[in-house]
N, C-alpha and C positions, 0 to 999 in steps of 0.2 A: 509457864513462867516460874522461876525460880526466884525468892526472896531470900532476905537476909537481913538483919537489924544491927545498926551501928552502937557501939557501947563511947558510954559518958568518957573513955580515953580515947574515942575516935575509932578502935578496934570492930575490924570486919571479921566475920566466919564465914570460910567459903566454903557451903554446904557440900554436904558430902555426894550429893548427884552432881554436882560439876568437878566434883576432887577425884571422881569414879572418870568419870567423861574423858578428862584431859589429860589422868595417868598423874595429876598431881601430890603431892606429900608433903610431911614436913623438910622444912628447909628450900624448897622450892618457890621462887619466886615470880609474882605475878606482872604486869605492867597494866596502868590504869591513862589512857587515852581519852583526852576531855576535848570535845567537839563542842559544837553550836546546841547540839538540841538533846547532847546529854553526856555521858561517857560509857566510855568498853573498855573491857578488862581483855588482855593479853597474857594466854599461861605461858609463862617463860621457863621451861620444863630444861632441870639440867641434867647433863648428859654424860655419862664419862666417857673419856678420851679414846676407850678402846672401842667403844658403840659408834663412834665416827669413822671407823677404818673399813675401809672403800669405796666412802662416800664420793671420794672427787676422782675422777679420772687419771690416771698417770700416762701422759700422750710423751715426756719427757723422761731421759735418764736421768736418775738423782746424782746432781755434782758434786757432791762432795761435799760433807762440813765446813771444812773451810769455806769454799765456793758460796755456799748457802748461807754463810752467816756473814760475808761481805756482799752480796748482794740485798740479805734482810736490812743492812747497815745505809747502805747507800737509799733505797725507798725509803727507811725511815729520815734518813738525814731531809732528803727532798722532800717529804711530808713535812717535819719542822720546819725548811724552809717556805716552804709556800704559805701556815701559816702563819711567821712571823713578816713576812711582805703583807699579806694582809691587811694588817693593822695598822 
């Protein structure tokens, strides 16, 4: 079990065996998850852009800028639509 003591501004230090573990660093942000019977902490490890390249599959030809920035257009237009019905 890993401890840690909160300070009189509320500030946490998150020991360096879990800073080792997670590949965490400065500037890296954590997510703190409050349940029933306590919380958990979530390393939210960022990534750059180029360390995502061939994560996702390509089953499709790429259409075209154009193509791809009116179809990004139109999903997000229907995302705002939905929800402003919502409400």
């Amino acid at each position: 079990m890993v401890r840690a003591r909160l300070t009189s501004k509320g500030q946490l230090t998150l020991p360096i065996e879990l800073r080792r573990r997670y590949g965490l660093a400065a500037g890296d942000e954590v997510e703190f998850i409050a349940e029933e019977k306590g919380a958990y902490l979530l390393p939210l490890k960022r990534r750059k852009l180029s360390e995502m390249y061939g994560a996702l599959p390509v089953n499709k030809p790429w259409p075209g800028m154009e193509r791809a920035r009116r179809i990004a257009g139109q999903k997000r237009g229907q995302e705002l639509l939905r929800r402003a019905t919502q409400k």
